[in-house]
Each structure stands twice: as C-alpha cells, then as structure tokens.
Wavefront OBJ file of the C-alpha trace (Angstrom):
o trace
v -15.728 13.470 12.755
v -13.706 16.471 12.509
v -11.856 18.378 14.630
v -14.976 20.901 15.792
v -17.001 17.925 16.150
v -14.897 16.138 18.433
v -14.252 18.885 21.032
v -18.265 19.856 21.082
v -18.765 16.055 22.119
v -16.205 15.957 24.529
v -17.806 18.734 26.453
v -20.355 16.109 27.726
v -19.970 13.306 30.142
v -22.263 10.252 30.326
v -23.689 10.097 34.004
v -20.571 7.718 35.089
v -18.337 10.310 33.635
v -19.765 13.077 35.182
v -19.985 11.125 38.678
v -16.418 9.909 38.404
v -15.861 13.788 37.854
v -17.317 14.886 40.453
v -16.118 11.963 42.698
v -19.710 10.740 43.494
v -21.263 7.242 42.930
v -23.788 7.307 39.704
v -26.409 6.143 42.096
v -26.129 9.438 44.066
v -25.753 11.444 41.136
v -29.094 9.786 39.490
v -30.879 10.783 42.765
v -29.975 14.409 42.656
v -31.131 13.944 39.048
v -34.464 12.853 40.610
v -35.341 14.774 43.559
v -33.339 17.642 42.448
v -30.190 19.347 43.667
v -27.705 18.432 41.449
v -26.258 19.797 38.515
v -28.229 20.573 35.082
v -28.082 17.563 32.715
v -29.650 17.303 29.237
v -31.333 14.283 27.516
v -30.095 12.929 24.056
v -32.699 10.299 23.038
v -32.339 7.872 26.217
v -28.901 9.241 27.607
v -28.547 11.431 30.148
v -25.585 13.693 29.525
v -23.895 16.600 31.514
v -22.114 19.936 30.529
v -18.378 19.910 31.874
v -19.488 23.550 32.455
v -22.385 22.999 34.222
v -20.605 20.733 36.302
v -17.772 23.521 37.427
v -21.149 25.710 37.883
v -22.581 23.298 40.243
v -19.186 23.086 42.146
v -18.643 26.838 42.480
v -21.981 27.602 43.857
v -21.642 25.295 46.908
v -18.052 26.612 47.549
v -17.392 27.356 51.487
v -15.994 29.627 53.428
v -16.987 27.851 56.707
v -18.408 25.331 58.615
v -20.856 27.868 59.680
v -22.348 29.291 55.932
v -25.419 28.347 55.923
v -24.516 26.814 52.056
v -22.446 24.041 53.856
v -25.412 22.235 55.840
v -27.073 22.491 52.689
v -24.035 20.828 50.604
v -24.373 17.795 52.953
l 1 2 3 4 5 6 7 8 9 10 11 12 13 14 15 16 17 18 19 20 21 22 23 24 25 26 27 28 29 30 31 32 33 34 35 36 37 38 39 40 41 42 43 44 45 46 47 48 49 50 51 52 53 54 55 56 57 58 59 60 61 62 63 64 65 66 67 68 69 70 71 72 73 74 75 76
C-alpha cells in the first residue's frame, strides 16, 4: 500500500472507531444508523464505515449556543 493509499483509508472509521470518536457506545451509534439522525456512513461489502469528515459535519451542525436553541432539545 503506498503512501496515497494509506491516508485515503485512514479517512474511514469502522463503526467502533467512529463511536469511540465521537464518544458514543456502537449500540447508540448503530441506532442512529437505523432510525436515522446520525451521521452519513457508507457500506463496503458488509462493513459499515464513516467519513472522519462527515463525522466533524455531524458535530458542527448540532453545535449550541444555548440551552434554549431549539437544536439542543433536538441533540438530546
């Protein structure tokens, strides 16, 4: 594997990876997978696989300002 190869695969994080990451359980990540609500994922063959990217995307839109925004009951 070269060096191109390696950094396009380490972009992507398994679903423990990507829960660790995000400091979630895989169980909770694998039901926002299901009913929706979590970040985008893609499917290689039978794994599951997320975009480090998408995963700062999916962090940034639920950013804060208050306890009041209307995004923060929904963040729950």
């Amino acid at each position: 594997m070269d060096r191109s190869e390696s950094k396009s695969a380490s972009r992507y994080l398994t679903n423990e990876e990507a829960a660790a990451y995000l400091k979630l359980s895989p169980h909770t990540l694998n039901k926002k997978r299901v009913i929706g609500g979590g970040p985008k994922f893609r499917k290689l063959g039978s794994r599951v696989v997320y975009a480090i990217d998408d995963l700062e995307s999916w962090i940034e839109a639920r950013a804060c300002d208050t306890t009041s925004d209307p995004r923060y009951a929904q963040a729950r």
